[in-house]
Each structure stands twice: as structure tokens, then as C-alpha cells.
N, CA, C and O atoms as a GROMACS GRO file, in nm:
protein
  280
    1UNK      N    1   6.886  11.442  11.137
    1UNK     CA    2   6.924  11.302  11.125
    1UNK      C    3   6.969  11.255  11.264
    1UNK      O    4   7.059  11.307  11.329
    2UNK      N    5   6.881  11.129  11.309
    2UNK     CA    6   6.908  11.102  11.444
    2UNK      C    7   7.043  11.020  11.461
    2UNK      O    8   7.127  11.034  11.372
    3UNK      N    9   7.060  10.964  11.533
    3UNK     CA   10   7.198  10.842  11.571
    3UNK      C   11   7.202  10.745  11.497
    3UNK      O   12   7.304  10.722  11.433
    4UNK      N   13   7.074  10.652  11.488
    4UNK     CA   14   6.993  10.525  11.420
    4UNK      C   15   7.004  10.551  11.243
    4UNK      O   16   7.032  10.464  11.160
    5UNK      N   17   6.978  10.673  11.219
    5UNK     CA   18   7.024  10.686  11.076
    5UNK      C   19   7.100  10.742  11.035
    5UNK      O   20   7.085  10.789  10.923
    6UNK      N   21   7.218  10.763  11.107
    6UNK     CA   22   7.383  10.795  11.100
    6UNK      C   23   7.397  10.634  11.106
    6UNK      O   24   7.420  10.577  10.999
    7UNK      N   25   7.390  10.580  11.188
    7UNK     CA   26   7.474  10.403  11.167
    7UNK      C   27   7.403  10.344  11.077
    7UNK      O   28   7.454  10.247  11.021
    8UNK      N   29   7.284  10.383  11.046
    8UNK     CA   30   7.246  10.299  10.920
    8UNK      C   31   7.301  10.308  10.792
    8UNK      O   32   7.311  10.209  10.720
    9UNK      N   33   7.347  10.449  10.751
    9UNK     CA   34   7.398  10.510  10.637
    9UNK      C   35   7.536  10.440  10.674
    9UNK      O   36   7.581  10.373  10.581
   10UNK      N   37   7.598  10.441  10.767
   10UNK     CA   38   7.707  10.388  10.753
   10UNK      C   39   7.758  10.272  10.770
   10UNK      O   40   7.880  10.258  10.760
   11UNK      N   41   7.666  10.158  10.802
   11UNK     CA   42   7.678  10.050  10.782
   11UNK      C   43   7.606   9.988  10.564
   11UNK      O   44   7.622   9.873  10.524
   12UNK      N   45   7.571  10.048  10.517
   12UNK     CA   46   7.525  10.095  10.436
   12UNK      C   47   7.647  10.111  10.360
   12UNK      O   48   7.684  10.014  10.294
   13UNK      N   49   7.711  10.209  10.358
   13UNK     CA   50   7.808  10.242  10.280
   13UNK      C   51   7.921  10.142  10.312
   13UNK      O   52   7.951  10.071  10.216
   14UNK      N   53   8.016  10.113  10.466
   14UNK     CA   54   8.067  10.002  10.463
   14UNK      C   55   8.004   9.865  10.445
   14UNK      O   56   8.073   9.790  10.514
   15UNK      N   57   7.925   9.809  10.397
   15UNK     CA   58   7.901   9.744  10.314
   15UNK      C   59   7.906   9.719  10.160
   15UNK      O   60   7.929   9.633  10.074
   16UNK      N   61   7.879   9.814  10.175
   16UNK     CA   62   7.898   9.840   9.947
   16UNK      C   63   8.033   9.827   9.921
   16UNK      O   64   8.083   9.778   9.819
   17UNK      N   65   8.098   9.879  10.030
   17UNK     CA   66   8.276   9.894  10.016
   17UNK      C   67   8.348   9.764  10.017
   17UNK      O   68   8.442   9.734   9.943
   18UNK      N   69   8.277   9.670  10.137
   18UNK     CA   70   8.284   9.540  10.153
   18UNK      C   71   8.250   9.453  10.009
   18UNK      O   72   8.324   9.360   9.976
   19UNK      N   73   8.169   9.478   9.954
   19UNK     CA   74   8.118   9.415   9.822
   19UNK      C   75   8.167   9.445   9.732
   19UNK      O   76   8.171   9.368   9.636
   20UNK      N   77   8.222   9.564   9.726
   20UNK     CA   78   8.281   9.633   9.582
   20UNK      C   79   8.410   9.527   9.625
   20UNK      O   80   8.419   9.430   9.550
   21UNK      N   81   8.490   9.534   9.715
   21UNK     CA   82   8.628   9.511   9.774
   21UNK      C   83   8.645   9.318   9.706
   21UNK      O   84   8.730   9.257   9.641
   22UNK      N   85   8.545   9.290   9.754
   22UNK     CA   86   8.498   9.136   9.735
   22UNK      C   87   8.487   9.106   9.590
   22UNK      O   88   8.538   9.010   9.533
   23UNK      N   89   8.403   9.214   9.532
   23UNK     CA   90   8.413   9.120   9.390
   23UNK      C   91   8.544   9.201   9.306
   23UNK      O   92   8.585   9.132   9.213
   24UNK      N   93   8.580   9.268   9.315
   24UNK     CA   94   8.722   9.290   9.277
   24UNK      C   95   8.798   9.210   9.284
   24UNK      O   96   8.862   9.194   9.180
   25UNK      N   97   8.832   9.127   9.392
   25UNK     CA   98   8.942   9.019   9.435
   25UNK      C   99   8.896   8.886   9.380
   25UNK      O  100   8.977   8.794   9.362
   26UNK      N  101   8.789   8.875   9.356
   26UNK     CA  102   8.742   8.743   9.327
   26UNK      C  103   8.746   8.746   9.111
   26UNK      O  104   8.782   8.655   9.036
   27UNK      N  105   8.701   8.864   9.081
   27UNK     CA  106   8.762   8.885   8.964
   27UNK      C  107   8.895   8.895   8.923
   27UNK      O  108   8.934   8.831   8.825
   28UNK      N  109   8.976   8.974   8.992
   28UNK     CA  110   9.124   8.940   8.995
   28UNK      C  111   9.164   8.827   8.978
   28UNK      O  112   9.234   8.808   8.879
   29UNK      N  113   9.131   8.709   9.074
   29UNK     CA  114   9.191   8.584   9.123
   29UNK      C  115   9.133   8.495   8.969
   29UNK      O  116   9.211   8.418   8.914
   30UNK      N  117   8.993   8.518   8.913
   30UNK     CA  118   8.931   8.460   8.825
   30UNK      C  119   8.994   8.463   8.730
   30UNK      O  120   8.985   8.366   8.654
   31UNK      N  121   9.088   8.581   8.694
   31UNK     CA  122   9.129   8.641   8.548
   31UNK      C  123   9.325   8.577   8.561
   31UNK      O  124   9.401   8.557   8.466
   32UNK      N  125   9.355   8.560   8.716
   32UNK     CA  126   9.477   8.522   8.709
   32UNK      C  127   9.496   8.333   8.702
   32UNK      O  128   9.457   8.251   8.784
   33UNK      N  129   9.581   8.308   8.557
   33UNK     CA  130   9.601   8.180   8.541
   33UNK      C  131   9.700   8.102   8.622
   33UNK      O  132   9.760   8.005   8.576
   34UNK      N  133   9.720   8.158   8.779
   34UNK     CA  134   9.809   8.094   8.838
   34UNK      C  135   9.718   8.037   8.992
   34UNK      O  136   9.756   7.961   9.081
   35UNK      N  137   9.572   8.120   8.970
   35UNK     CA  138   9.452   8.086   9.117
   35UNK      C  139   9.394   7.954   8.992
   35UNK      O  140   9.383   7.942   8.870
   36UNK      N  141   9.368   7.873   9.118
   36UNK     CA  142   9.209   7.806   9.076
   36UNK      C  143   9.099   7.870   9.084
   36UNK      O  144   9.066   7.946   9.176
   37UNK      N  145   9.040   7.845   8.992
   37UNK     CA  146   8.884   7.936   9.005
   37UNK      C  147   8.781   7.856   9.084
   37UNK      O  148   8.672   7.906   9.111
   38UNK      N  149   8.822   7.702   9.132
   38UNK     CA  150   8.698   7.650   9.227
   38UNK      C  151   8.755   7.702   9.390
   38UNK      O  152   8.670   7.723   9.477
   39UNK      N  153   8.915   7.722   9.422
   39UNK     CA  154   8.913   7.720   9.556
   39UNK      C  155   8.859   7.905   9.552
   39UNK      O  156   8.809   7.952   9.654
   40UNK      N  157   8.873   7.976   9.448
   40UNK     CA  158   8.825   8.103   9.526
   40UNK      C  159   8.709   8.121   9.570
   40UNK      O  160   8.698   8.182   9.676
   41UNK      N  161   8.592   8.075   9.503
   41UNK     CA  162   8.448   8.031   9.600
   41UNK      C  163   8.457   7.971   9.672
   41UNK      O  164   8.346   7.975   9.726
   42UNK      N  165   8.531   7.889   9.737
   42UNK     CA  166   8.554   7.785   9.854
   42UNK      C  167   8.576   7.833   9.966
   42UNK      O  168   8.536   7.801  10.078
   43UNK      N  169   8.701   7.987   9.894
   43UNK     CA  170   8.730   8.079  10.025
   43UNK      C  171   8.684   8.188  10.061
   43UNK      O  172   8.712   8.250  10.164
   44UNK      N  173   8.591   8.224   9.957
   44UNK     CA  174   8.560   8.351   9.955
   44UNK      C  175   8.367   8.362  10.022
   44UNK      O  176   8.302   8.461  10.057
   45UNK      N  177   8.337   8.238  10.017
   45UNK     CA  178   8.170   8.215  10.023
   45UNK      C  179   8.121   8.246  10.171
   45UNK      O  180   8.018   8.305  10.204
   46UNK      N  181   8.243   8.179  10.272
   46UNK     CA  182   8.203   8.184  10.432
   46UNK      C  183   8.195   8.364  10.468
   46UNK      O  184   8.096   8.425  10.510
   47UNK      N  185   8.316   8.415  10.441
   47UNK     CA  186   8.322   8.557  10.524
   47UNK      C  187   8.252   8.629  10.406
   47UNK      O  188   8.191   8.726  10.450
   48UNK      N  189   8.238   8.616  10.275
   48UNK     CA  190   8.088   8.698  10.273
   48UNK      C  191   8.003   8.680  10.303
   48UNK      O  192   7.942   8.787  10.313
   49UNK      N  193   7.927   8.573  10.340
   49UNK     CA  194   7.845   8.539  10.375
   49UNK      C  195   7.847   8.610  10.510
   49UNK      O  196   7.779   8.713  10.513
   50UNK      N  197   7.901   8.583  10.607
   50UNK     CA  198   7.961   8.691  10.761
   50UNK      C  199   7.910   8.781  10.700
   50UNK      O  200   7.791   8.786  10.672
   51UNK      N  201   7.997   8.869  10.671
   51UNK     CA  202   8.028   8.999  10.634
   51UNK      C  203   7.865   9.083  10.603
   51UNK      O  204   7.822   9.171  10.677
   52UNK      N  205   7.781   9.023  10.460
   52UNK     CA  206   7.670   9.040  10.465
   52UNK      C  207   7.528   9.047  10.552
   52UNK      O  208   7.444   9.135  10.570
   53UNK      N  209   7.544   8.918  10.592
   53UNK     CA  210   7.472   8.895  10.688
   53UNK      C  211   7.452   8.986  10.853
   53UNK      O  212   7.344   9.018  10.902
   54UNK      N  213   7.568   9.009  10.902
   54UNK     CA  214   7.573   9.121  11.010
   54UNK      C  215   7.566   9.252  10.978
   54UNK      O  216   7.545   9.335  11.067
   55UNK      N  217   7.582   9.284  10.863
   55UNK     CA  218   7.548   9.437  10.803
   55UNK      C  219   7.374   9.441  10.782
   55UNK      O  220   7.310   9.545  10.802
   56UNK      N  221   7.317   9.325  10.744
   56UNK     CA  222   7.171   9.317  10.706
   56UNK      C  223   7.131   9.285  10.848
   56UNK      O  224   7.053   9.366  10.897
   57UNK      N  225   7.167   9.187  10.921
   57UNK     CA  226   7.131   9.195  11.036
   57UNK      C  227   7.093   9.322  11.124
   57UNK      O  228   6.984   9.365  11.162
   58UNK      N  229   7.258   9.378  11.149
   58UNK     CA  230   7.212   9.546  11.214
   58UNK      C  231   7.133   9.610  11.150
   58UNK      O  232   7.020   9.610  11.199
   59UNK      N  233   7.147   9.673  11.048
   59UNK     CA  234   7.041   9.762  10.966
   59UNK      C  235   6.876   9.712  10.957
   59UNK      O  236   6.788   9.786  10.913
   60UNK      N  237   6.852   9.572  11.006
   60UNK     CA  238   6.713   9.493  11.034
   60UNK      C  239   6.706   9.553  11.118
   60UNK      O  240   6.639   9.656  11.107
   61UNK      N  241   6.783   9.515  11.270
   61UNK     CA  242   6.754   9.540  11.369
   61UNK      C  243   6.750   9.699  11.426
   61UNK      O  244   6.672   9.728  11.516
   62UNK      N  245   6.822   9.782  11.379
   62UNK     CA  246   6.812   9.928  11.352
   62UNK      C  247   6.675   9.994  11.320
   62UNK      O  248   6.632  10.087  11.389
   63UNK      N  249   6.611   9.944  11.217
   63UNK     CA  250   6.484   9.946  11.155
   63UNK      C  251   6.413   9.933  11.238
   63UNK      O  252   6.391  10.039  11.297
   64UNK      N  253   6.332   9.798  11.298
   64UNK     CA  254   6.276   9.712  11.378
   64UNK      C  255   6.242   9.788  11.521
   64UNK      O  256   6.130   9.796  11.573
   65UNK      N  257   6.386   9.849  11.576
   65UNK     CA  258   6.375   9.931  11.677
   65UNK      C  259   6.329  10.076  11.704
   65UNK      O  260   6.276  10.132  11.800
   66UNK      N  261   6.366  10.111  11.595
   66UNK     CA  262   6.357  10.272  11.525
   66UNK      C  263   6.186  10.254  11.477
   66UNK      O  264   6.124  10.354  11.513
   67UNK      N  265   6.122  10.181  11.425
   67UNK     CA  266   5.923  10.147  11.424
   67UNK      C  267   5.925  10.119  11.564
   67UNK      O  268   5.830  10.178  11.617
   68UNK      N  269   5.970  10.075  11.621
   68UNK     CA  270   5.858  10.031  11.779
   68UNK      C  271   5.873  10.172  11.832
   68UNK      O  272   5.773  10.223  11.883
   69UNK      N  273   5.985  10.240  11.827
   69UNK     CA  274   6.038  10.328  11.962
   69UNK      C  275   5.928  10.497  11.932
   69UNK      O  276   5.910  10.598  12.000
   70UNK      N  277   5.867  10.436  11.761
   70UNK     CA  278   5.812  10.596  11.768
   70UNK      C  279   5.751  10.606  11.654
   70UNK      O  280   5.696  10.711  11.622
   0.00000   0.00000   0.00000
């Protein structure tokens, strides 16, 4: 296992952790009658959105590089 698929696996796994972490809190907040349930999508939509996106990003670009190089 080279370098490229050591950071892939582990961007990979901190991601899932990121997602598991995410919808936990957003279920929490859903189930507690003291949150609004519209501001927690309000707050929660931008940095997953982040969060996702640069994990799919690297692991694209990981890929992408790892086919040209060989």
C-alpha cells in the first residue's frame, strides 16, 4: 500500500466520522423541544457542505493523479 492509498483510506474514514458526527447532532437537536428544527439546517448545511466537499475533492484529486502517474 503506497502513500496515495494510505491518505485515501484515511480521508475516507475521517469522513464517515465527520458524517456519522453530523447526523447525530442534527438528530439530537431535531428530537430536542427546546432547538428549532428550521435554524438547525440553516446551521448545519454550509460546513457540511465544506466538510464534504474537500474530502471528495482530495480523494478526486488523489485518484486523478494516482491514473496519470502510472
Amino acid at each position: 500500500m503506497n502513500i496515495a492509498d494510505k491518505i485515501t483510506m484515511l480521508c475516507c474514514a475521517t469522513l464517515s466520522m465527520v458524517m456519522v458526527a453530523t447526523v447525530a447532532v442534527v438528530l439530537f437537536g431535531l428530537f430536542d423541544p427546546q432547538v428549532d428544527n428550521n435554524e438547525i439546517f440553516k446551521m448545519i448545511t454550509p460546513a457540511f457542505n465544506t466538510i464534504v466537499g474537500a474530502f471528495v475533492g482530495t480523494i478526486a484529486g488523489i485518484k486523478i493523479g494516482k491514473d496519470n502517474a502510472g
